[in-house]
C-alpha positions as CSV (number, residue, x, y, z in Angstrom):
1,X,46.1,23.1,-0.4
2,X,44.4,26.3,1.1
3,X,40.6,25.8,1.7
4,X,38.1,27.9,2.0
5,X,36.2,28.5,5.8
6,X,32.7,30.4,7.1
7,X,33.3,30.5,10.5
8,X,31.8,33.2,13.0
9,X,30.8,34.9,9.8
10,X,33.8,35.6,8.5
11,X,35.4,34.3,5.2
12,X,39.2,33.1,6.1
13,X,41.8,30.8,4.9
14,X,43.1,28.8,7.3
15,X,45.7,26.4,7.4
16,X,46.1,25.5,11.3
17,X,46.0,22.2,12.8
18,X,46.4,18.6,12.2
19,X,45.8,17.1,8.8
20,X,42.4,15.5,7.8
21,X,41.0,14.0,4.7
22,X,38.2,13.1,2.6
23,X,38.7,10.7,0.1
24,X,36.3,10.0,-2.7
25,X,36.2,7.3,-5.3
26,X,34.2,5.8,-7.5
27,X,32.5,1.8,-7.6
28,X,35.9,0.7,-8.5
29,X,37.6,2.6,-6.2
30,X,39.3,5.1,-7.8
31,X,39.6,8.6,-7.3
32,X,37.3,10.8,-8.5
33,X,39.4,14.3,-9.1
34,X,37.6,17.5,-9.2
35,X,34.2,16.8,-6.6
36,X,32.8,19.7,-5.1
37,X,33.3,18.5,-1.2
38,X,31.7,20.8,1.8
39,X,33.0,19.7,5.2
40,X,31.4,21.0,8.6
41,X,33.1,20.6,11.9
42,X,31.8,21.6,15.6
43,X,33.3,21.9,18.8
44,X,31.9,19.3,20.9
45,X,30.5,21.8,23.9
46,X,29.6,24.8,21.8
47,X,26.0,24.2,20.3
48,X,26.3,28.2,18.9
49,X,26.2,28.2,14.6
50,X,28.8,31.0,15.3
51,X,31.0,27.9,16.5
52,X,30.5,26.3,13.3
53,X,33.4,25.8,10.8
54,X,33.1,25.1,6.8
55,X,35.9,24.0,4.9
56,X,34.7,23.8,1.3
57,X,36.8,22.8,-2.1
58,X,37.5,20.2,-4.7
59,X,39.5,17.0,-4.8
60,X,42.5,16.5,-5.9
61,X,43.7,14.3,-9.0
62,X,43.7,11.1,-6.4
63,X,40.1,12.0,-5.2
64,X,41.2,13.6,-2.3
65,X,40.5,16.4,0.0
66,X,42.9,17.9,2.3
67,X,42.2,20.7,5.2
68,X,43.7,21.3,8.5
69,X,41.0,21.9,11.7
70,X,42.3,21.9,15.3
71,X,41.9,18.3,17.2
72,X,39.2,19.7,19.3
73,X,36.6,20.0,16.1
74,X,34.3,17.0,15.2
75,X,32.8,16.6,11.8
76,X,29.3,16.2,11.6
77,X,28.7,16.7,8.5
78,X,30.6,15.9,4.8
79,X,28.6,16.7,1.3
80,X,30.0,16.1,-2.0
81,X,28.8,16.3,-5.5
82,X,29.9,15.7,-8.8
83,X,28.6,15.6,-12.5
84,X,27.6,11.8,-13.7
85,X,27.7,10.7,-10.1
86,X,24.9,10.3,-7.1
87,X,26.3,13.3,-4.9
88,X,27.1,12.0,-1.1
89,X,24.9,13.7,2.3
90,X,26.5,12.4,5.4
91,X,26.1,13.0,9.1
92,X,24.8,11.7,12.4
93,X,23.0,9.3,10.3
94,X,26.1,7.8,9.0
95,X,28.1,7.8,12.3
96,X,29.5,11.3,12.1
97,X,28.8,13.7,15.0
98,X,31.1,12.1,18.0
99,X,34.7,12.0,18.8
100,X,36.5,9.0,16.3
101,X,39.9,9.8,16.7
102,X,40.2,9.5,12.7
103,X,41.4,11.5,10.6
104,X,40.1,10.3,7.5
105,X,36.8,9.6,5.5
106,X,36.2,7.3,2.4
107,X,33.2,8.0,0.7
108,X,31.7,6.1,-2.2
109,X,29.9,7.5,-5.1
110,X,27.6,5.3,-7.5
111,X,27.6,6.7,-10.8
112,X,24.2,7.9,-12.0
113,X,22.6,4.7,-13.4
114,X,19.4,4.8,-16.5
115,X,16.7,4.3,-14.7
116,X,14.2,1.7,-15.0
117,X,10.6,1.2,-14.9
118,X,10.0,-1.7,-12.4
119,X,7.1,-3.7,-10.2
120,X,7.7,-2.1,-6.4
121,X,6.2,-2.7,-3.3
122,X,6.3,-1.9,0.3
123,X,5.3,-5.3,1.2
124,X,3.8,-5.7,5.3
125,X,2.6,-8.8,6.2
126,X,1.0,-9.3,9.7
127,X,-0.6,-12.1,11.5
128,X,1.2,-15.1,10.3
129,X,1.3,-18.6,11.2
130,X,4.9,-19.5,13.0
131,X,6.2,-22.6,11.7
132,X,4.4,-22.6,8.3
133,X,6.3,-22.0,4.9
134,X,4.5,-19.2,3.0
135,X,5.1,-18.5,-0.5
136,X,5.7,-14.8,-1.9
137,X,4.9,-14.2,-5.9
138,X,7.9,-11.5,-7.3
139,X,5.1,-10.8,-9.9
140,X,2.3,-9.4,-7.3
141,X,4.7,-8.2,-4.7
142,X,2.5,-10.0,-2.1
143,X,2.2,-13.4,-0.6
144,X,0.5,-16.2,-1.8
145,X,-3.6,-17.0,-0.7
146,X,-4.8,-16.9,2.0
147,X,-2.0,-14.6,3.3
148,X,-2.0,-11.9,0.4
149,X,-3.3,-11.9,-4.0
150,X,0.2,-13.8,-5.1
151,X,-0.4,-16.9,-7.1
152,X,3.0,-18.8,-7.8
153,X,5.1,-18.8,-5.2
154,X,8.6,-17.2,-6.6
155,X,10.2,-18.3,-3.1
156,X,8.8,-18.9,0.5
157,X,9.7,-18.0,4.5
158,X,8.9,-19.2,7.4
159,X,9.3,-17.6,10.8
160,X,9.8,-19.0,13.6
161,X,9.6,-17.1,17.3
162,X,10.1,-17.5,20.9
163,X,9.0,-15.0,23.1
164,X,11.4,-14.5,26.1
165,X,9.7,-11.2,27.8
166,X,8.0,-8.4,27.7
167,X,9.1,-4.9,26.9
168,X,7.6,-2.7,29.6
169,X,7.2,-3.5,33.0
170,X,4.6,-5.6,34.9
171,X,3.3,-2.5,36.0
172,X,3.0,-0.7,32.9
173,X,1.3,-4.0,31.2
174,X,-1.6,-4.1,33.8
175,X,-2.3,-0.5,33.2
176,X,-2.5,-1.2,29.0
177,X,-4.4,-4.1,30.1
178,X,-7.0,-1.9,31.5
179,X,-7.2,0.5,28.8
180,X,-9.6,0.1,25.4
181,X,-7.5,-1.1,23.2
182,X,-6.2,-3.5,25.8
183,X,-9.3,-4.9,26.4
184,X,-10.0,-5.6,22.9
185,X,-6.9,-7.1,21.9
186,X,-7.0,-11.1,21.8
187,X,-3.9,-12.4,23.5
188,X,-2.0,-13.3,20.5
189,X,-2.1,-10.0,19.4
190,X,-1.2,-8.3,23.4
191,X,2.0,-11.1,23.4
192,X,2.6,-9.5,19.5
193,X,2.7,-5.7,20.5
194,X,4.5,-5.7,23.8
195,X,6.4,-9.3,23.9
196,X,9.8,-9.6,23.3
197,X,10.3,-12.3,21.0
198,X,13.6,-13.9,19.5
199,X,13.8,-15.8,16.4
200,X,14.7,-16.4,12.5
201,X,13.3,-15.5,9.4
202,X,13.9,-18.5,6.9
203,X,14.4,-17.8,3.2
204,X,14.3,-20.6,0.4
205,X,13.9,-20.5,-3.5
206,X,12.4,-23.3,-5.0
207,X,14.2,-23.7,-8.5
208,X,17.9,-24.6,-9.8
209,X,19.9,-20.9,-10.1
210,X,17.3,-19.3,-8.0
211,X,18.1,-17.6,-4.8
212,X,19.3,-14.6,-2.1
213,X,22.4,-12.7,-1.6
214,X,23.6,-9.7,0.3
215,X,24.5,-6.6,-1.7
216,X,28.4,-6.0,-2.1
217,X,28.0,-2.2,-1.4
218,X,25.5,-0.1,0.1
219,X,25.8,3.5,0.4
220,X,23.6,5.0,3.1
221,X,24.2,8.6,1.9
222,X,23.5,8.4,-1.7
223,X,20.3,8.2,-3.2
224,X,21.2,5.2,-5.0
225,X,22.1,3.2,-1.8
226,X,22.7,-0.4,-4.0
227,X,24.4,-0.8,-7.2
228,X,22.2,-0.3,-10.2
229,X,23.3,-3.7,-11.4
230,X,22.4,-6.9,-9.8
231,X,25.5,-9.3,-9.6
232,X,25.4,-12.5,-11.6
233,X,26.7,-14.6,-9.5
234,X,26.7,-15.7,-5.6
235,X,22.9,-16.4,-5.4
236,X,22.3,-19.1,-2.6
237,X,18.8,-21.1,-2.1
238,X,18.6,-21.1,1.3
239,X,19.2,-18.4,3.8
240,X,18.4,-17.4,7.6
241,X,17.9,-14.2,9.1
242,X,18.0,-14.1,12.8
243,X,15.7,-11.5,14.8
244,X,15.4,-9.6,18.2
245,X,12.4,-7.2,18.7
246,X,14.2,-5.5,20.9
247,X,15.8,-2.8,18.3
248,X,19.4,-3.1,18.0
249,X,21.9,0.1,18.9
250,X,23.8,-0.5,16.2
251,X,22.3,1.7,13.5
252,X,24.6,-1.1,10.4
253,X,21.9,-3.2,11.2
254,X,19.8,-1.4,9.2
255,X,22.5,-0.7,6.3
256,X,21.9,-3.6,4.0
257,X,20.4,-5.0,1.5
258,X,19.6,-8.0,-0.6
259,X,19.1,-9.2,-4.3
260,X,17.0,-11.8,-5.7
261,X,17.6,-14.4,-8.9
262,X,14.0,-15.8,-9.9
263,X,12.3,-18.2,-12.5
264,X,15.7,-19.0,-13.5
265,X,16.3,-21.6,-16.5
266,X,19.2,-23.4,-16.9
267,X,20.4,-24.8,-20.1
268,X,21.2,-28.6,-20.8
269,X,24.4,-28.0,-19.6
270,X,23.9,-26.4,-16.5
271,X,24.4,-23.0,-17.4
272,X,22.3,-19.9,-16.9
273,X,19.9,-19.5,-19.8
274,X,17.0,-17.0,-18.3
275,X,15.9,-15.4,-15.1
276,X,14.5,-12.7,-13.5
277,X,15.7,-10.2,-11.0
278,X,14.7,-8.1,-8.3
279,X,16.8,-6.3,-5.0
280,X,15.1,-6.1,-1.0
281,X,16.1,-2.5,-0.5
282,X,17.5,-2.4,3.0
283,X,17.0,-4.6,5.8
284,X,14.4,-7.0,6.2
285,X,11.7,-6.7,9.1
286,X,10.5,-9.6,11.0
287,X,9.1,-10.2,14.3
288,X,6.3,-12.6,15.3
289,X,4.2,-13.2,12.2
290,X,5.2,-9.9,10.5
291,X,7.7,-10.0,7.7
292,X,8.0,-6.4,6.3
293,X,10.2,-5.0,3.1
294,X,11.1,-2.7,0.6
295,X,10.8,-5.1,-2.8
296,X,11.2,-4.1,-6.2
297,X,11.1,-6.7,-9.3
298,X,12.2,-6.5,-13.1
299,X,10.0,-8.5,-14.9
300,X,11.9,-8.2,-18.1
301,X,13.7,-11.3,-18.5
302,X,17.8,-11.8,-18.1
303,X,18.1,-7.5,-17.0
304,X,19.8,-7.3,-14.0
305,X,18.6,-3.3,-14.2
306,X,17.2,-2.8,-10.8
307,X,17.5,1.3,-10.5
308,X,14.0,2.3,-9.9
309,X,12.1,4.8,-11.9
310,X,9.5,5.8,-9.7
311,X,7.5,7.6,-12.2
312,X,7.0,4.1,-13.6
313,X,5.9,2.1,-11.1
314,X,4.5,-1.5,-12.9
315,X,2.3,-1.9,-10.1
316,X,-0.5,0.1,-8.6
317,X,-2.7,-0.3,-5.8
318,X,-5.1,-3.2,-6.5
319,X,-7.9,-1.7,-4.4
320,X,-9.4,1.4,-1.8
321,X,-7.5,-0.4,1.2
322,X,-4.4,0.3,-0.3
323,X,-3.0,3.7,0.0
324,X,-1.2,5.2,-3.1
325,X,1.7,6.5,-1.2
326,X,3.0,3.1,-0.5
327,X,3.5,2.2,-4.0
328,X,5.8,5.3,-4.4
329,X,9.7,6.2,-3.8
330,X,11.9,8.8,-4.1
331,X,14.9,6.2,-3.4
332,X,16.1,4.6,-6.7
């Protein structure tokens, strides 16, 4: 297949060079034919934009893309787009930018879902108790009293810590100590901001066909990193997250995400008869009494819909301590 190139200014079709892919497919996995693709590649010690090398076509009936770039080039950077489907951004972000060795790249793309007015939050909680089960209300998008304005508890945490150091030196702490802010913290909240703490975040749903399970796919490049749908099945009560302060290297950690079954009814015989859903949009934060998350919640009953409209956001800042911007996305 000839391709396209910009390279050094110049428009060229080049056909040199060992044999790479793109491949992209739908939720189902297969091929989307016809995607616009845009591949960049750079040599790994020549920073100049001169340097830089675009391959640019369409897929094939299979969903793929072929072109042919000398070994020595490193792809840092793949965009695709197609009608009816969330077009794909990756680079460094994604784990492009450094030598592989591959020769080949699968990319994902959700088709574009209707979406759907919801309750969203960015829910931070601070200064809890370790130990104690506190109960979070889907509804509010906050914790129960005295912790935050929830009032039935949808499902509850508990966190439990252990600090096992501190992240800067004993040096380094004594001068902090000295400063302002040092002075006026209490000591639960100096072991909270520079203690490195290990522990696990403990997740439990109260009711029968409630509970928490990790998303099947999630697509760091798209907008719409979850599917729009949340599954039906696979929900378990009880679930633990473990926790290290001290951030992780690899960036997966944060490429995750979770859905929620809620106020779920079952039938006489067992089966599913209502229930609510709602999705944790990436990765759950915890460290000593701080749970933070990304939460939205349908509060139509039995619509596993969770691709967020944000220009119809159910819930709103209940007061002037909460700023607006929180309560708005960009990321369905």
């Amino acid at each position: 297949m000839r391709s396209i190139v910009l390279g050094a200014g110049l428009l060229t079709i080049v056909s040199l060079g060992s044999e790479r892919k793109v491949i992209v497919q739908d939720e189902e996995g297969h091929g989307i034919a016809e995607a616009r693709i845009e591949v960049v590649l750079t040599p790994p010690d020549d920073p100049r934009l001169a340097s830089v090398v675009v391959f640019a076509g369409a897929s094939d009936p299979t969903g793929c893309f072929r072109f042919a770039a000398d070994d020595r080039l490193i792809l840092t950077r793949v965009r695709t787009g197609m009608p009816g489907f969330h077009g794909a951004d990756v680079d460094h972000r994604h784990g492009l930018g450094r030598p592989t060795g591959s020769t080949e790249l699968t990319l994902t793309l959700p088709r574009v879902a209707e979406l759907v007015p919801l309750h969203y939050r960015e829910v931070s909680l601070y200064r809890l108790p370790s130990g104690k089960r506190i109960g979070f209300d889907a509804e509010v998008g906050d914790a129960i009293a005295p912790w935050g304005k929830g009032k039935v508890a949808d499902f509850s945490f508990r966190i439990e810590s252990e600090q096992v150091g501190w992240t800067e030196s004993a040096e380094t702490l004594a001068a902090l100590r000295r400063t302002t802010e040092g002075i006026r913290m209490d000591e639960q909240e100096w072991a909270e901001t520079y203690g490195r703490f290990r522990g696990r975040l403990y997740l439990s749903f109260p009711y029968s066909g409630d509970g928490i399970r990790t998303t099947p796919s999630f697509w760091p490049y798209c907008l719409l990193k979850m599917p729009a749908i949340a599954p039906d099945e696979g929900y378990a009560q009880d679930k633990f997250i473990e926790y290290d302060t001290i951030p992780m290297a690899d960036p997966k950690h944060d490429l995750t995400g979770y859905y929620l079954r809620l106020r779920t009814r079952l039938a006489p015989d067992g089966k599913l008869a209502s229930a609510h859903y709602a999705k944790i949009h990436g990765r759950i934060g915890v460290g000593p009494g701080r749970v933070t998350f990304r939460f939205y919640y349908n509060p139509r009953t039995n619509d596993r819909r969770l691709a967020f409209d944000p220009d119809r956001n159910l819930l709103r800042p209940s007061g002037p301590g909460e700023p607006a911007h929180r309560f708005e996305t960009r990321q369905p």
